[in-house]
C-alpha positions in Angstrom: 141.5 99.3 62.4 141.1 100.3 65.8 138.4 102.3 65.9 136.6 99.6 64.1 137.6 97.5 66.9 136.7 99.8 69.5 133.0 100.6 67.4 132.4 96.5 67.6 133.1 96.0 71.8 130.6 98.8 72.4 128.4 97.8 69.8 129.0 93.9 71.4 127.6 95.6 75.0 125.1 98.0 73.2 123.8 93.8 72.2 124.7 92.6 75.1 122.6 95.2 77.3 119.6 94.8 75.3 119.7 90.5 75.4 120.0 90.9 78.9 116.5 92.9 79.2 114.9 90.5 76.3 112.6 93.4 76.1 110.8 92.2 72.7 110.0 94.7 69.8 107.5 96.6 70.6 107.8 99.1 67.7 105.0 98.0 65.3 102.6 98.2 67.8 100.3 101.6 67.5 99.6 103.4 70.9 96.5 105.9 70.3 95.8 107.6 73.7 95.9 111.3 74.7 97.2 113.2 77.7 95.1 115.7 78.5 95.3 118.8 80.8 92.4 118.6 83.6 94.6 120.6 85.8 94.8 123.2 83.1 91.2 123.4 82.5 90.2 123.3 85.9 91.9 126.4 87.3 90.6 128.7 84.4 87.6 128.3 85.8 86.6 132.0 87.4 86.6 131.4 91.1 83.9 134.6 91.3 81.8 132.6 88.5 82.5 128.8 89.6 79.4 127.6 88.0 79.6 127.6 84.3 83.3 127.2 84.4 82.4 123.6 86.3 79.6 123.2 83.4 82.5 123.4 80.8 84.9 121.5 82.9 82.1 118.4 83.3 81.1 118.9 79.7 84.6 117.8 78.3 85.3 115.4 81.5 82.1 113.9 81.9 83.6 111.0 84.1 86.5 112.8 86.2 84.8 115.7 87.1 82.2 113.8 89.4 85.4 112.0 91.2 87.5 115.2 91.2 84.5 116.9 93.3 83.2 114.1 95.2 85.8 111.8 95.9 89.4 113.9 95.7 88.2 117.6 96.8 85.0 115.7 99.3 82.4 118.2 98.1 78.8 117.7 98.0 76.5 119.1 95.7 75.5 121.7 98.5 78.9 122.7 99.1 80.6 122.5 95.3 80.6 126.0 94.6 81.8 127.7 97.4 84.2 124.6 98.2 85.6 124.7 94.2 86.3 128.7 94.9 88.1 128.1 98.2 90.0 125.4 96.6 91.4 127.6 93.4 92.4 130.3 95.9 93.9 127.7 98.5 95.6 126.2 95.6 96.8 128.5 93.2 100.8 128.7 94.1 100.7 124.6 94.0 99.2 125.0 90.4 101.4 127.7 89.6 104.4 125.3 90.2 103.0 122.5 88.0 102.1 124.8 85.2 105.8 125.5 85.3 107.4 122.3 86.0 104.9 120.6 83.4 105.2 123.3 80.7 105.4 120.8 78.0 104.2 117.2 78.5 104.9 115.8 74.9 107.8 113.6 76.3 105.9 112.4 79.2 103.5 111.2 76.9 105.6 109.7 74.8 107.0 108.0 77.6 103.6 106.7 78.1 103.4 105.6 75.0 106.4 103.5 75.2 105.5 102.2 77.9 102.3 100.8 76.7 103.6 99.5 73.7 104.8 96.9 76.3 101.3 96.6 77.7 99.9 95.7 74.6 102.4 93.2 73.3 102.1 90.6 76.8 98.0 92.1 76.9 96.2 92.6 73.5 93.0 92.9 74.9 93.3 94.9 78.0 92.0 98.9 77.0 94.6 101.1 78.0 93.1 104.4 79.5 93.9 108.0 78.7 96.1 110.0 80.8 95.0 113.1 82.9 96.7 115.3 84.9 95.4 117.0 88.1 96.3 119.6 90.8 94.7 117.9 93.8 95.4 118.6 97.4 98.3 118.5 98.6 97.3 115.3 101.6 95.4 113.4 98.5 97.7 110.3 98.0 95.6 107.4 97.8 96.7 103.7 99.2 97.8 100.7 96.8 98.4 98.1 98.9 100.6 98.5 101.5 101.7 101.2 99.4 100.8 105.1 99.1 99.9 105.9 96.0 100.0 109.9 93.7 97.6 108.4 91.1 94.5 106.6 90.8 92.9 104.5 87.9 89.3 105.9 86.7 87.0 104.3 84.1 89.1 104.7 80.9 91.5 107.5 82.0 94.2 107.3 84.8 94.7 110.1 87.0 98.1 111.8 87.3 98.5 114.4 90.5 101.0 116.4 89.5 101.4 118.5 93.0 102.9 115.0 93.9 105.6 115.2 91.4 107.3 119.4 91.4 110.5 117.8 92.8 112.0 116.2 96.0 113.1 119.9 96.9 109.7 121.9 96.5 109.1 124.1 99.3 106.0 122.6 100.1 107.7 119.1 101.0 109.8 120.4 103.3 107.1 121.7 105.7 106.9 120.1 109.3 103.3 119.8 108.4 103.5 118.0 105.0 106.2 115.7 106.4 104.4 114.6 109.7 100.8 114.4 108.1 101.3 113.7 104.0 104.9 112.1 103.5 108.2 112.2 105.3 111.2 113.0 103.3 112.3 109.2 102.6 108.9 109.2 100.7 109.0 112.6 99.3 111.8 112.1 97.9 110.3 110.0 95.1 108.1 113.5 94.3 109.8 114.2 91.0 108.8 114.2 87.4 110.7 110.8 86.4 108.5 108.9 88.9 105.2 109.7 86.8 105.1 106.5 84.6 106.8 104.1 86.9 103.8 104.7 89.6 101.2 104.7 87.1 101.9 101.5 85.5 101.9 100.0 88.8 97.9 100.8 88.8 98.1 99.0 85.6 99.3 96.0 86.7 97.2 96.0 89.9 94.2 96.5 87.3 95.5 93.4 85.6 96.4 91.3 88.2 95.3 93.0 91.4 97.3 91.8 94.5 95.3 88.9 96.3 97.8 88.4 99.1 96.4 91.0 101.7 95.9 88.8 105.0 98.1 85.6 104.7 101.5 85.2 105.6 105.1 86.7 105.2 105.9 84.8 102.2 102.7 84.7 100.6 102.5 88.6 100.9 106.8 88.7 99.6 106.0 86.7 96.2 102.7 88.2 95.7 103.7 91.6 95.6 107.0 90.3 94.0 104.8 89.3 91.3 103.6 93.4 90.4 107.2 94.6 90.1 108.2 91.6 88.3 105.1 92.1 85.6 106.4 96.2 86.0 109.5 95.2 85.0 108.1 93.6 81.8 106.5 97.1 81.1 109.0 99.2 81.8 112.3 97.2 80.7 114.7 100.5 80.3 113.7 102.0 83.2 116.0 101.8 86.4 115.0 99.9 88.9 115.8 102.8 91.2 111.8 104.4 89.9 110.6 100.8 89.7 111.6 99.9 93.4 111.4 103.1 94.8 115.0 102.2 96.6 117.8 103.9 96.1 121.0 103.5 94.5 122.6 102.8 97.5 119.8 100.6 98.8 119.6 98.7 96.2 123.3 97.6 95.9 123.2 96.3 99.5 120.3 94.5 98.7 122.1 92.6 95.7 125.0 92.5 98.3 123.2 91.4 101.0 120.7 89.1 99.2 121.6 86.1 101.2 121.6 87.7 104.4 118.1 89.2 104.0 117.2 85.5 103.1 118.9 83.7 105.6 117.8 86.2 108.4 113.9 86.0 107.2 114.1 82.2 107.4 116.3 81.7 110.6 113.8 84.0 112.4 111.4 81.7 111.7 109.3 84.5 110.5 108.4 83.5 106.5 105.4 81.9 107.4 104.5 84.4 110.4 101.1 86.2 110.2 101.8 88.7 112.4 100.8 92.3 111.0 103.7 93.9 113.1 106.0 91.5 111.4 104.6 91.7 107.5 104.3 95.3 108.1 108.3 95.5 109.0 108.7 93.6 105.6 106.1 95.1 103.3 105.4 98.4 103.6 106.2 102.2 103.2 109.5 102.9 105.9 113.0 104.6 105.7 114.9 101.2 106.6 113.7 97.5 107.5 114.5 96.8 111.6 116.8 93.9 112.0 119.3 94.9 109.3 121.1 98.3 108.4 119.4 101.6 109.3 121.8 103.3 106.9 121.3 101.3 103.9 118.7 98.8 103.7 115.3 99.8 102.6 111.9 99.3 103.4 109.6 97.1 101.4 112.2 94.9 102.0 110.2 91.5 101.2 108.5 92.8 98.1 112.1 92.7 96.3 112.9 89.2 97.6 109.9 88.6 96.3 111.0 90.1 93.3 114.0 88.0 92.8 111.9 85.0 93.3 109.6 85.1 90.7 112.3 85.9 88.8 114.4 82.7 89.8 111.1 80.9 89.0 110.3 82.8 85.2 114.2 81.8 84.7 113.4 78.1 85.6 110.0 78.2 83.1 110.7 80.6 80.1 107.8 78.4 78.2 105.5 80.4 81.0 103.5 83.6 79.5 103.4 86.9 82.1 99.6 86.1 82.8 100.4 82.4 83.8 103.3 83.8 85.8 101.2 86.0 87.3 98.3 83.5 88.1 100.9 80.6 89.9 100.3 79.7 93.4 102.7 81.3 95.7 103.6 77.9 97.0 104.4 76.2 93.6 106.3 79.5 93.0 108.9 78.9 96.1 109.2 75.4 95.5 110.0 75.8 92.1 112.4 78.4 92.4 114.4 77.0 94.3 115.3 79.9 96.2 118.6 79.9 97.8 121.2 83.5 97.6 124.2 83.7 98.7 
């Protein structure tokens, strides 16, 4: 009788766990995309004959090889083939790691998979691109936002740069070069495999609903990028909020500790409506703490996840309201129907 008892509580929280996601049933839906190995393909070629290996390569990625060469590597057609063989031989320890951290990528792509299952319940009709993994260089991180960025979204495939993700301990991080000129530790950090997905559906929902709130104030900029890691959340709705934020553990328990404060201290400083880039860059924006509250524990990007926590306040207050209307209110109708006010 009492392990029946027992096997009912957890099966009561197993419930209870789930509810409190009300992540709908996503598995009916069929996901057909591929993950393919660009990285793979790409450093077979034979540096001392670079240029029928790149006529394979750009046979099978028509689209991707053009914006590897051009856009990610910076070649031009004069210099491709002697700037393709410096780049295998600069390269080849980088690629070396990520052929051995990313030995087998099944479960990464069923994890994209899973993933986009929740895509194409909330967005029927938005075409969800392949996944392709490249060795880039190693100072290649793009810019989303106010927010640097290991992937990038390409006409029906989205990039993954795996030198970005051989683990927050790889040699290569640790370099004074790398962290004064690429990413400092706080960011680097983040370099590890479980971040892949996270960081790529956040492409995804800047392809659906791309942020619009570059250039007005504090609080405009707060909700409106509270808005993309609300919409992530819908995505991702068993992932921690740990990959999703980009915060800590730690950090993110003061922030739920310390919602109020962060509130009250925003407001009282009279700075929510303030259009000051110094300010909105002190709330939004890659940093290892936010000035004006705990060096130690709070994070930075501070006002994206009070932005968070408003939208969310404001689905709570209009569950009849679908993702894309969320995602499409006014900022201002947002806050004032929220009614935003932590303790």
């Amino acid at each position: 009788m009492k392990r029946i008892l027992v096997f009912l509580t957890l099966l009561f929280v197993i419930v209870s766990c789930n509810n409190e996601n009300n992540a709908p049933d996503v598995s009916g839906i069929s996901i057909n995309i591929k993950l393919e190995r660009f990285d793979k393909d790409f450093f077979s070629i034979d540096s001392n004959n670079v240029e029928p290996g790149l006529q394979q390569i750009h046979s099978k990625y028509p689209q991707l090889t053009g914006i590897f060469i051009q856009n990610i590597l910076g070649l031009d057609s004069a210099s491709t083939l002697a700037g393709v063989k410096h780049f295998l031989h600069l390269n080849q320890p980088v690629f070396d790691s990520a052929a051995s951290v990313f030995k087998n990528t099944s479960q990464l792509e069923q994890d994209f998979k899973t993933a986009y299952r929740f895509v194409k319940y909330y967005f029927p009709d938005y075409k969800l691109p392949d996944i392709v993994t490249i060795v880039g260089p190693v100072d290649a991180l793009a810019k989303l936002g106010n927010e640097l960025t290991p992937d990038f979204i390409g006409p029906d495939f989205l990039g993954i740069s795996l030198q970005f993700y051989l683990g927050k301990n790889y040699s290569l991080y640790r370099e004074p070069f790398f962290i004064d000129n690429v990413a400092p530790q706080y960011r680097s950090r983040r370099f590890s495999k479980e971040y892949i997905v996270p960081d790529a559906l956040k492409l995804i929902v800047d392809d659906l609903f791309p942020d619009k709130s570059s250039g007005k104030s504090l609080i405009d900029q707060m909700i409106g990028r509270g808005k993309q890691w609300w919409l992530l959340d819908k995505f991702l709705p068993g992932t921690a909020d740990s990959l999703k934020t980009g915060y800590t553990q730690q950090q993110l328990d003061w922030c739920h500790q310390n919602e109020g404060l962060i509130w009250s201290t925003i407001v009282g400083n009279g700075e929510i409506n303030s259009i000051n880039p110094a300010t909105i860059q002190n709330y939004i924006g890659e940093s290892p703490f936010t000035q004006g509250f705990s060096q130690e524990y709070s994070p930075g990007n501070i006002g994206q996840w009070i932005g968070w926590q408003i939208i969310k306040k404001f689905a709570e207050k209009n569950p009849e309201m679908k993702p894309g209307e969320v995602m499409k209110t006014d900022s201002k109708k947002i806050l004032e129907s929220a009614k935003y006010k932590p303790k």
